[in-house]
MIVEXMAR-520083 format. One line per 10 residues: number of its first residue (from 1); for each residue x, y, z of C-alpha. Coordinates in steps of 0.25 Angstrom, whole numbers, plus 5000, padded with zeros to 4 digits. Each point is the difference from the previous one (the first is absolute). Example, Ala and Ser with C-alpha at 12.3 -4.5 7.8 and 13.67 -1.06 7.14 Angstrom:
1 = 5049:4982:5031 | 5006:5014:4998
***
This chain:
1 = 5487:5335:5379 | 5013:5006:5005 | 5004:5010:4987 | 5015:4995:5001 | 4998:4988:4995 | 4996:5003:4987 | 5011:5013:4998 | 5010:4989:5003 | 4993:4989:4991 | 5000:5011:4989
11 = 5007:5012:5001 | 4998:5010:4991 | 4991:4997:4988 | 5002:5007:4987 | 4990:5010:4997 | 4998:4993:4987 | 4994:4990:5005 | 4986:4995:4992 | 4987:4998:5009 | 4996:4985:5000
21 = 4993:4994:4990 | 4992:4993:5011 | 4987:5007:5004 | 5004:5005:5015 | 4987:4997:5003 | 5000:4984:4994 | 5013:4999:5005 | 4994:5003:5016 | 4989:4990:4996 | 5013:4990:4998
31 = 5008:5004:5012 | 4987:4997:5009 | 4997:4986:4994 | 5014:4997:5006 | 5009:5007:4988 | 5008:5006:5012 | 5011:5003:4991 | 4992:5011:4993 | 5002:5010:5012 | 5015:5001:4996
41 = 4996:5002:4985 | 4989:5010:5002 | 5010:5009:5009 | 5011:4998:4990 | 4993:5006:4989 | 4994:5010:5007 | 5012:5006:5007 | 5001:5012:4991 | 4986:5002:5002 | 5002:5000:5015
51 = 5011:5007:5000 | 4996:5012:4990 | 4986:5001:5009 | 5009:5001:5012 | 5008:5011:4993 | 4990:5007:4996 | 4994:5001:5013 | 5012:5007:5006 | 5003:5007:4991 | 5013:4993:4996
61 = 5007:4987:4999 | 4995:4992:5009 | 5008:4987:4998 | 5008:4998:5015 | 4990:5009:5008 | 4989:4995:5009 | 4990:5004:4993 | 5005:4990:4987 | 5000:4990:5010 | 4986:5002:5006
71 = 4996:5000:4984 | 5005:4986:5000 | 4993:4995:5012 | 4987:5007:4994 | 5001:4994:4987 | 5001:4985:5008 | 4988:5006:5008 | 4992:5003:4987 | 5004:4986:4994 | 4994:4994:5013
81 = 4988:5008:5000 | 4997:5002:4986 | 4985:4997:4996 | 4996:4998:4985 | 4985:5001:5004 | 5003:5013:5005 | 5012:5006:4992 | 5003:4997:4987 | 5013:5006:4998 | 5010:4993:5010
91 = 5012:5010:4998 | 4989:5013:5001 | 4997:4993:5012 | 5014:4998:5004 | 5002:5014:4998 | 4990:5005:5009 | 5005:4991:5012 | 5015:5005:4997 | 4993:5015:4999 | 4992:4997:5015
101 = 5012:4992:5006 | 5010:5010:4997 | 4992:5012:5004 | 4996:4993:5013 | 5016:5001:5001 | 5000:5014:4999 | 4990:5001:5011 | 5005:4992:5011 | 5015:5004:4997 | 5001:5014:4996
111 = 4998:5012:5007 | 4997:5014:4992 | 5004:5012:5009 | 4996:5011:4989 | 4992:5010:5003 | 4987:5001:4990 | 4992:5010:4999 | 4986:4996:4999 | 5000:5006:4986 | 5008:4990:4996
121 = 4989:4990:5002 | 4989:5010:4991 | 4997:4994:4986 | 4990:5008:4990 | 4986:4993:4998 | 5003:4988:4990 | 5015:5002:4999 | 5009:4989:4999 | 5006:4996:5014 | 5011:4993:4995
131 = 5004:5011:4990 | 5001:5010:5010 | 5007:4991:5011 | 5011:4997:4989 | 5004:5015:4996 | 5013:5006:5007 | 4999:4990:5010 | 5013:4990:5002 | 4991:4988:5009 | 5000:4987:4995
141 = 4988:4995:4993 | 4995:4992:5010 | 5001:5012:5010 | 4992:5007:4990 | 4989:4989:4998 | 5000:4999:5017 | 4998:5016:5000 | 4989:4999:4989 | 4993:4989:5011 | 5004:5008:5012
151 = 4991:5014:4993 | 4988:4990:4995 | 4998:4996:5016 | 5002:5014:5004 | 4991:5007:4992 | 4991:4990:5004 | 5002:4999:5015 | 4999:5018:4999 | 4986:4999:4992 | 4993:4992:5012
161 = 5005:5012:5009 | 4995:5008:4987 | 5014:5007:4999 | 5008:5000:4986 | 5014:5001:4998 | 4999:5013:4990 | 4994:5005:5014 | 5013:4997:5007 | 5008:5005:4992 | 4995:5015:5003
171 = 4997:4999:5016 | 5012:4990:5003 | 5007:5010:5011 | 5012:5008:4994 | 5008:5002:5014 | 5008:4987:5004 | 4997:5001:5016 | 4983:5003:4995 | 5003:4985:4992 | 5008:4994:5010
181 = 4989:5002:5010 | 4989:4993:4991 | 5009:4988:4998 | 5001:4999:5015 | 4984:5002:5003 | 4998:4989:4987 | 5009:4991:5007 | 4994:5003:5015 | 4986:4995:4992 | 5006:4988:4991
191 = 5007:4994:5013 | 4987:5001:5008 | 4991:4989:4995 | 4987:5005:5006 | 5000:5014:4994 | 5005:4995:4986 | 4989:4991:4999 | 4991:5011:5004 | 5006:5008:4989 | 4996:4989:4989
201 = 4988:4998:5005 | 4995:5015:5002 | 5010:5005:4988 | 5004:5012:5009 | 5011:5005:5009 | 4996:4996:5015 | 5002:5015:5002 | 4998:4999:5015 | 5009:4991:5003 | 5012:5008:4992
211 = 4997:5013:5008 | 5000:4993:5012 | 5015:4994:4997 | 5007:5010:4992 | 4991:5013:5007 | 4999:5007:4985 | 4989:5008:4996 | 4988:4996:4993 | 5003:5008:4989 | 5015:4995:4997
221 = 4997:4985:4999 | 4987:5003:4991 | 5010:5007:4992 | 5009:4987:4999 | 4989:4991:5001 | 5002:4996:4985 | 5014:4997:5001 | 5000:4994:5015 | 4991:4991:4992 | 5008:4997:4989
231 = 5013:4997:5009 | 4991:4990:5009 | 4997:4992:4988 | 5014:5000:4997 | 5004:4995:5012 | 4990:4991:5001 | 5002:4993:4987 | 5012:4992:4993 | 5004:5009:4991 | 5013:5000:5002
241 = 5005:5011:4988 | 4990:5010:5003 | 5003:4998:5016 | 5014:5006:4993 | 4991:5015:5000 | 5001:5000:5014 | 5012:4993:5005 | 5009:5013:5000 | 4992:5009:5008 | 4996:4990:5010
251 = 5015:4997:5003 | 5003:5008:5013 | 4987:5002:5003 | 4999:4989:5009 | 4989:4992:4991 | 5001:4987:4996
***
């Protein structure tokens, strides 16, 4: 579906505007039996609801961005794909493919170059995620939903090294050059594909193999080896936001 097409055909639609008596999802079963005239219809009546779901996701008006134009194409996508045996709400469901298609956006365009401690990610048993992502913190929403993703996998990829966040966030190296130096043996480890899948499959640093490329002691990469750890996964992963923790001390390190 190319987006212009339909701002051209329509403009801008009042915000008054009534939602269809039509059941969405009757009116999908219409435009399938060859009713292909009902696409236009559905995407007409819910503009608004495309365009405030857009809006809220970035955290402002969203009409004449991308991401309003990446909500159209999803909501064409959901009308495609919509399945009543398996969904009974079509717009909850268009919802949600606006929701994925827009945070896919976030992950493949933007780049986040803060520095995060690994407090940040520390939520208290049972506490609400998204609460505590929303306080004092000006990220769009759907930035905020992909962080909230981004801590479920890390917390799970740290428990099968039996390692928590609450425990990096008291042994994480205070000293930029100590930190700078775990980024660059993480990444010596992530970029080698043998001693990473050693690492997954034994759930340990390859100690051996560390001494022998960086000649440390013993006793200062056991002191690091939970936050080594923690970086490899890091680096190892897509998860773009918490990569952001340690983009700013990598740089001029020489460690990509």
């Amino acid at each position: 579906m190319h987006t212009d097409k339909y701002r051209r055909r329509w403009g801008k639609i009042s915000t008054n505007i009534e939602v269809a008596v039509e059941n969405p999802e009757e009116l999908i079963e219409r435009l399938r039996n060859g009713e292909s005239e009902l696409r236009d219809r559905l995407i007409n009546t819910y503009w608004n609801f495309i365009l405030i779901t857009a809006s809220k996701l970035i955290g402002k008006n969203a009409d004449s961005t991308d991401e309003f134009s990446i909500a159209l194409e999803a909501f064409n996508e959901a009308i495609d794909s919509f399945d009543c045996s398996k969904n009974k709400s079509f717009i909850n469901f268009a919802g949600l493919v606006i929701n994925r298609r827009v945070i896919d956006h976030f992950r493949k365009k933007r780049r986040f170059d803060s520095e995060y401690p690994f407090s940040y990610f520390v939520t208290e048993e049972n506490a609400d995620m998204t609460e505590m992502l929303s306080a004092d913190t000006p990220a769009p929403i759907a930035e905020k939903y992909e962080i909230q993703e981004e801590i479920m996998e890390f917390k799970s990829a740290l428990s099968d090294f039996g390692i928590s966040i609450e425990a990096l966030v008291n042994i994480a190296p205070k000293h930029t050059d100590t930190r700078a130096l775990c980024a660059e043996i993480a990444s010596m480890l992530a970029k080698n594909e043998e001693l990473a899948k050693k690492m997954y499959s034994e759930k340990k640093l390859p100690i051996a193999s560390i001494l022998g490329s960086f000649g440390l002691s013993r006793k200062t990469i056991e002191k690091n080896r939970k936050y080594i750890v923690a970086l490899f996964i890091i680096m190892r992963s897509d998860m773009e936001i918490i990569k952001g923790y340690i983009n700013s001390y990598r740089k001029g390190t020489g460690v990509q």
